[in-house]
LOPANU-744785 format. One record per atom (N, C-alpha, C, O): residue number from 1; residue in one letter; atom name; x, y, z. Coordinates in pm, whole numbers, plus 50000, padded with zeros to 5 digits. Example, Ala and Ser with C-alpha at 12.3 -4.5 7.8 and 13.67 -1.06 7.14 Angstrom:
! LOPANU-744785
NODE   nr  rest  atom      x      y      z
NODE    1     A     N  51319  49431  50780
NODE    1     A    CA  51230  49550  50780
NODE    1     A     C  51320  49670  50780
NODE    1     A     O  51424  49668  50846
NODE    2     S     N  51285  49775  50708
NODE    2     S    CA  51367  49894  50714
NODE    2     S     C  51290  50003  50787
NODE    2     S     O  51341  50114  50804
! end
This chain:
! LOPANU-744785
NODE   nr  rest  atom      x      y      z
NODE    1     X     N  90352  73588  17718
NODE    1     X    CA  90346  73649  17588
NODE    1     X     C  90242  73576  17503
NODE    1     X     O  90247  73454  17485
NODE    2     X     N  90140  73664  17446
NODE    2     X    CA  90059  73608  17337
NODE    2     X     C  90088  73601  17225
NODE    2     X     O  90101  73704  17160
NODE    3     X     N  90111  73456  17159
NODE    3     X    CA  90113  73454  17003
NODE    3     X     C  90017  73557  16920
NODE    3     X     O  89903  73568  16965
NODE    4     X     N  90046  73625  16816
NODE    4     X    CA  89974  73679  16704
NODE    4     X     C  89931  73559  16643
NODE    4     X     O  90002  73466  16604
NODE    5     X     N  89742  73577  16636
NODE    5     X    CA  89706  73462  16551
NODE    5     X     C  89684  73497  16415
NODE    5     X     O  89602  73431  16351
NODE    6     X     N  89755  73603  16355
NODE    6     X    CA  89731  73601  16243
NODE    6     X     C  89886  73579  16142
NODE    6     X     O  89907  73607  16024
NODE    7     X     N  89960  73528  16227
NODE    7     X    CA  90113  73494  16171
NODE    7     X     C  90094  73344  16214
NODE    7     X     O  90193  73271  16200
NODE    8     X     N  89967  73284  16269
NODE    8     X    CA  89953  73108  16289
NODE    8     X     C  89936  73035  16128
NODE    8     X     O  89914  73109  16032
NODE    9     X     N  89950  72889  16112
NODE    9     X    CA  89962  72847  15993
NODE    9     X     C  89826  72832  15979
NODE    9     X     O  89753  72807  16074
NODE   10     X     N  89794  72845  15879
NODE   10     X    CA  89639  72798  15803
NODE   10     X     C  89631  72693  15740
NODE   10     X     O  89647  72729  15623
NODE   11     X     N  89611  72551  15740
NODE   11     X    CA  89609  72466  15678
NODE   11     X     C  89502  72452  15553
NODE   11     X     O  89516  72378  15456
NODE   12     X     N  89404  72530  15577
NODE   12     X    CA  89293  72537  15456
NODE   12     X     C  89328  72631  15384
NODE   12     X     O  89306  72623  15263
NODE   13     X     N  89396  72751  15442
NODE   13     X    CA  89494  72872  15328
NODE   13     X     C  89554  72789  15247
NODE   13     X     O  89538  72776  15126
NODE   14     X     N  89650  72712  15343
NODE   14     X    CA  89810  72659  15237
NODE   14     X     C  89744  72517  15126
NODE   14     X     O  89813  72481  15030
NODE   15     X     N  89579  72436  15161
NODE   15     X    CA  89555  72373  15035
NODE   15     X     C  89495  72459  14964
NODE   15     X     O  89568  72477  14867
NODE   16     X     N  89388  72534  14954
NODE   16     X    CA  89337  72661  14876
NODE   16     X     C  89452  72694  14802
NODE   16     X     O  89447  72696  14679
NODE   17     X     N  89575  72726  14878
NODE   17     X    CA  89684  72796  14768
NODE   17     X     C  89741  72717  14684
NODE   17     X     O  89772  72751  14570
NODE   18     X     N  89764  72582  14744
NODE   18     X    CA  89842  72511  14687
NODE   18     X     C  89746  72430  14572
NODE   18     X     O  89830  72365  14510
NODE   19     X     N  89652  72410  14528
NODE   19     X    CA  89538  72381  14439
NODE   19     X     C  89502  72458  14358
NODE   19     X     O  89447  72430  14252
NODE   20     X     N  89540  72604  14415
NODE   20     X    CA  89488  72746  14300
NODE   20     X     C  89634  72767  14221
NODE   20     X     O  89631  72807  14105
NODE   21     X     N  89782  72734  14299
NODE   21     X    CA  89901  72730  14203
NODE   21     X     C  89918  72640  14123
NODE   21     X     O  89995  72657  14028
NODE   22     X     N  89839  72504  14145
NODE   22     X    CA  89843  72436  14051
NODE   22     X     C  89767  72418  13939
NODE   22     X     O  89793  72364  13831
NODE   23     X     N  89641  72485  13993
NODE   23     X    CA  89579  72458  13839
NODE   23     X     C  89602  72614  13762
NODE   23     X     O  89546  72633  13654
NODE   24     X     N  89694  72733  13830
NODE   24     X    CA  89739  72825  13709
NODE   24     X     C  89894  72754  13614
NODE   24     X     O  89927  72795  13502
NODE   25     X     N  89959  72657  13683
NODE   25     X    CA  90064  72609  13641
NODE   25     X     C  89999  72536  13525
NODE   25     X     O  90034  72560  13409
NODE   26     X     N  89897  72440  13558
NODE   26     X    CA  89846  72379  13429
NODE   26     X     C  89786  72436  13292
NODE   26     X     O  89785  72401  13174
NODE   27     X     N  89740  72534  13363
NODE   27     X    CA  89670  72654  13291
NODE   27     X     C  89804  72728  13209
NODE   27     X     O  89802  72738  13087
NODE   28     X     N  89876  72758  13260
NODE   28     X    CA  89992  72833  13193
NODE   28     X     C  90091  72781  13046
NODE   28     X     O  90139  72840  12949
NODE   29     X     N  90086  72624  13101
NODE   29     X    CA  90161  72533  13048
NODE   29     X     C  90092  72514  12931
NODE   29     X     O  90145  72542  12824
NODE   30     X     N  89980  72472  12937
NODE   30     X    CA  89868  72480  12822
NODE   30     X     C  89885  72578  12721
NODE   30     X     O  89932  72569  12608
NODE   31     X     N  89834  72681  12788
NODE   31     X    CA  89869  72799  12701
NODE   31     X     C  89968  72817  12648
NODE   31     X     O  89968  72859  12533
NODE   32     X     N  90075  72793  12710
NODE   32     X    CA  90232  72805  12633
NODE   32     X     C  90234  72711  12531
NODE   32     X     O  90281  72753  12426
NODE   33     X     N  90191  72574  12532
NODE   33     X    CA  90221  72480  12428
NODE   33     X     C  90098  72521  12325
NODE   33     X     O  90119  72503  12205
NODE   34     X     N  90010  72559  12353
NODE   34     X    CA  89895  72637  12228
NODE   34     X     C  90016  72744  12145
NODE   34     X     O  90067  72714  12037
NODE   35     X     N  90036  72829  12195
NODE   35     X    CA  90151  72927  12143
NODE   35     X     C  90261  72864  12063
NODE   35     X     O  90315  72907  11961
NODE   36     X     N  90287  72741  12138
NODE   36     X    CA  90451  72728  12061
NODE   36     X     C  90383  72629  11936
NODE   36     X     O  90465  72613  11846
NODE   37     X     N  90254  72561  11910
NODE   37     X    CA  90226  72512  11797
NODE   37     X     C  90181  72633  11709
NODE   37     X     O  90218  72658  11595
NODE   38     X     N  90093  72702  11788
NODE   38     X    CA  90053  72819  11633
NODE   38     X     C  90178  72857  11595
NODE   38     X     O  90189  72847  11473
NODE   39     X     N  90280  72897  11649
NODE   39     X    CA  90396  72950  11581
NODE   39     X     C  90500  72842  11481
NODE   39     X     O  90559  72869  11376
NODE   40     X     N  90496  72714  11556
NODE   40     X    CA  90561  72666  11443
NODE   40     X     C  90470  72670  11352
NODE   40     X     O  90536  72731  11268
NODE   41     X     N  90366  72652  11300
NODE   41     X    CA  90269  72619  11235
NODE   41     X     C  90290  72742  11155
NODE   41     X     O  90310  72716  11036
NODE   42     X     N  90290  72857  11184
NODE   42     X    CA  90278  72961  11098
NODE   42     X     C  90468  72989  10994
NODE   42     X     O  90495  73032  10882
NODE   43     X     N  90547  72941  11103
NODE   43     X    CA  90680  72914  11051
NODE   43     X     C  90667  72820  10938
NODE   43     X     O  90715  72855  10830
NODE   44     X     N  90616  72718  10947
NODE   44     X    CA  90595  72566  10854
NODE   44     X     C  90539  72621  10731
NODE   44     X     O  90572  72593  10616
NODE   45     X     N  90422  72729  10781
NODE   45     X    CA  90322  72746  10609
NODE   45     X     C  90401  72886  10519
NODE   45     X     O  90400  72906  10398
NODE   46     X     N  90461  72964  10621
NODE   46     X    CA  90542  73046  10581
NODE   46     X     C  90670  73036  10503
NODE   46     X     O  90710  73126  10429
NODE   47     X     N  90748  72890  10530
NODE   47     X    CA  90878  72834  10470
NODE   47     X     C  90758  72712  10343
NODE   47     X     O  90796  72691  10228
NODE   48     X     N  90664  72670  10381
NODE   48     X    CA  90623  72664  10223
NODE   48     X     C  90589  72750  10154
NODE   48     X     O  90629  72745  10037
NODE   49     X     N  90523  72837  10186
NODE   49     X    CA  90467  72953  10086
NODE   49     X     C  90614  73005  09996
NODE   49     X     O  90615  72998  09873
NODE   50     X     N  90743  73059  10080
NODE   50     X    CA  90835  73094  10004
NODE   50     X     C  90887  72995  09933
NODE   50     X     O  90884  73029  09815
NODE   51     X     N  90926  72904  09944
NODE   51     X    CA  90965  72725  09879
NODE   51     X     C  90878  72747  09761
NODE   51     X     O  90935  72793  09662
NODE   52     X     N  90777  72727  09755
NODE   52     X    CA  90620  72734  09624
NODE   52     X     C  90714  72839  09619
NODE   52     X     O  90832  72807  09605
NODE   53     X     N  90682  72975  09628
NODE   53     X    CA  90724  73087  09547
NODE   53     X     C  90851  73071  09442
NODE   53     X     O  90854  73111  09326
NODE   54     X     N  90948  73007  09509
NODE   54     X    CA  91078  73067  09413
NODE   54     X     C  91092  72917  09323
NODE   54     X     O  91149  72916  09214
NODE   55     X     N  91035  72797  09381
NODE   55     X    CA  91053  72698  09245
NODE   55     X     C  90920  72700  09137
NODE   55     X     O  90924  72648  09026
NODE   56     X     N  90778  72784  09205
NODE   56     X    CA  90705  72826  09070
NODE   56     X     C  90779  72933  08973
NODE   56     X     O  90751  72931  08853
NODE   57     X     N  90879  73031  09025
NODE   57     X    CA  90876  73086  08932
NODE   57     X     C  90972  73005  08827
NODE   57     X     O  90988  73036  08709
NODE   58     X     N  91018  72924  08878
NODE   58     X    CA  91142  72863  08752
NODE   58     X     C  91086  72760  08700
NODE   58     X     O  91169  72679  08657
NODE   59     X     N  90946  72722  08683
NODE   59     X    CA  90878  72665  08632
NODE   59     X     C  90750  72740  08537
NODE   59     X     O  90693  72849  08541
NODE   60     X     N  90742  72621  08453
NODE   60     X    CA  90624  72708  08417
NODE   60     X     C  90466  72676  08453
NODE   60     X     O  90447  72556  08470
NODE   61     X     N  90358  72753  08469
NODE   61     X    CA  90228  72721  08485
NODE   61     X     C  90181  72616  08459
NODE   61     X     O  90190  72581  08341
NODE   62     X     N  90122  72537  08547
NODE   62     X    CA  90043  72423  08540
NODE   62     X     C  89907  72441  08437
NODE   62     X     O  89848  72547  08460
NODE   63     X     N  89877  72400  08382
NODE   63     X    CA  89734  72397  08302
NODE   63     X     C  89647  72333  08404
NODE   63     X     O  89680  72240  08477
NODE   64     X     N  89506  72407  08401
NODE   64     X    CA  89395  72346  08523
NODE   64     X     C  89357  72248  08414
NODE   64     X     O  89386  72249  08294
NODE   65     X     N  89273  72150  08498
NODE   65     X    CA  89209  72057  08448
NODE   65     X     C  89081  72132  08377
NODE   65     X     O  88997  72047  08347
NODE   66     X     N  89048  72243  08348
NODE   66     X    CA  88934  72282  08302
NODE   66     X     C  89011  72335  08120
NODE   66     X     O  88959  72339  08009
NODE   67     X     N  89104  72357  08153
NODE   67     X    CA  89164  72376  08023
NODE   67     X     C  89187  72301  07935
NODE   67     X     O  89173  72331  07816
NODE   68     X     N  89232  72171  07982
NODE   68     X    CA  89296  72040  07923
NODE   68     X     C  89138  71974  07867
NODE   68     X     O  89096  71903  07958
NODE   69     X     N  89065  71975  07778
NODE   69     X    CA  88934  71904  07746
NODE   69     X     C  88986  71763  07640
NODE   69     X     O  89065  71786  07549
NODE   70     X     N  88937  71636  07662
NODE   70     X    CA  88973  71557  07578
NODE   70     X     C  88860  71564  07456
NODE   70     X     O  88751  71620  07453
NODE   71     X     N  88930  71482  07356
NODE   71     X    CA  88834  71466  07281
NODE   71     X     C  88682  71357  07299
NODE   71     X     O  88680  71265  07380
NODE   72     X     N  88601  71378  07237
NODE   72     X    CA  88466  71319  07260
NODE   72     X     C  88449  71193  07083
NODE   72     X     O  88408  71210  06968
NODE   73     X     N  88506  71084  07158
NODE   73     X    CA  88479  71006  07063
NODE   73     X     C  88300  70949  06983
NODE   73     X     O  88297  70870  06888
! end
C-alpha cells in the first residue's frame, strides 16, 4: 500500500503557519488594546464633559482675563 503524499507532514507548512498565527495574534492583540484605550478615553472626556456641564450650570460664569483690565498707574 502507498502512502498519500499529500496527507504527509510538512515541516516548512507547520513553521510558515505557525509564524503567520503568530504574528496575526500579535497583530490582533494590538489592535484590541488600541480599541479598548480609544474607548475608555472617549468614556473619560465624555464623563467630564457632563461633570463641567451640570456644576457650570450651578455656578456662575467665569470672567476671561480679557475682561478683567487693571488699572494703569
Amino acid at each position: 500500500m502507498m502512502s498519500n503524499p499529500w496527507l504527509k507532514k510538512n515541516p516548512y507548512m507547520s513553521m510558515w503557519l505557525s509564524g503567520a498565527n503568530s504574528l496575526a495574534n500579535t497583530a490582533r492583540g494590538k489592535i484590541a488594546g488600541h480599541a479598548k484605550r480609544q474607548s475608555t478615553a472617549a468614556l473619560n472626556k465624555a464623563s467630564r464633559d457632563i461633570v463641567s456641564f451640570w456644576t457650570g450650570a450651578f455656578s456662575a460664569p467665569l470672567k476671561s482675563a480679557k475682561s478683567v483690565r487693571r488699572k494703569k498707574r
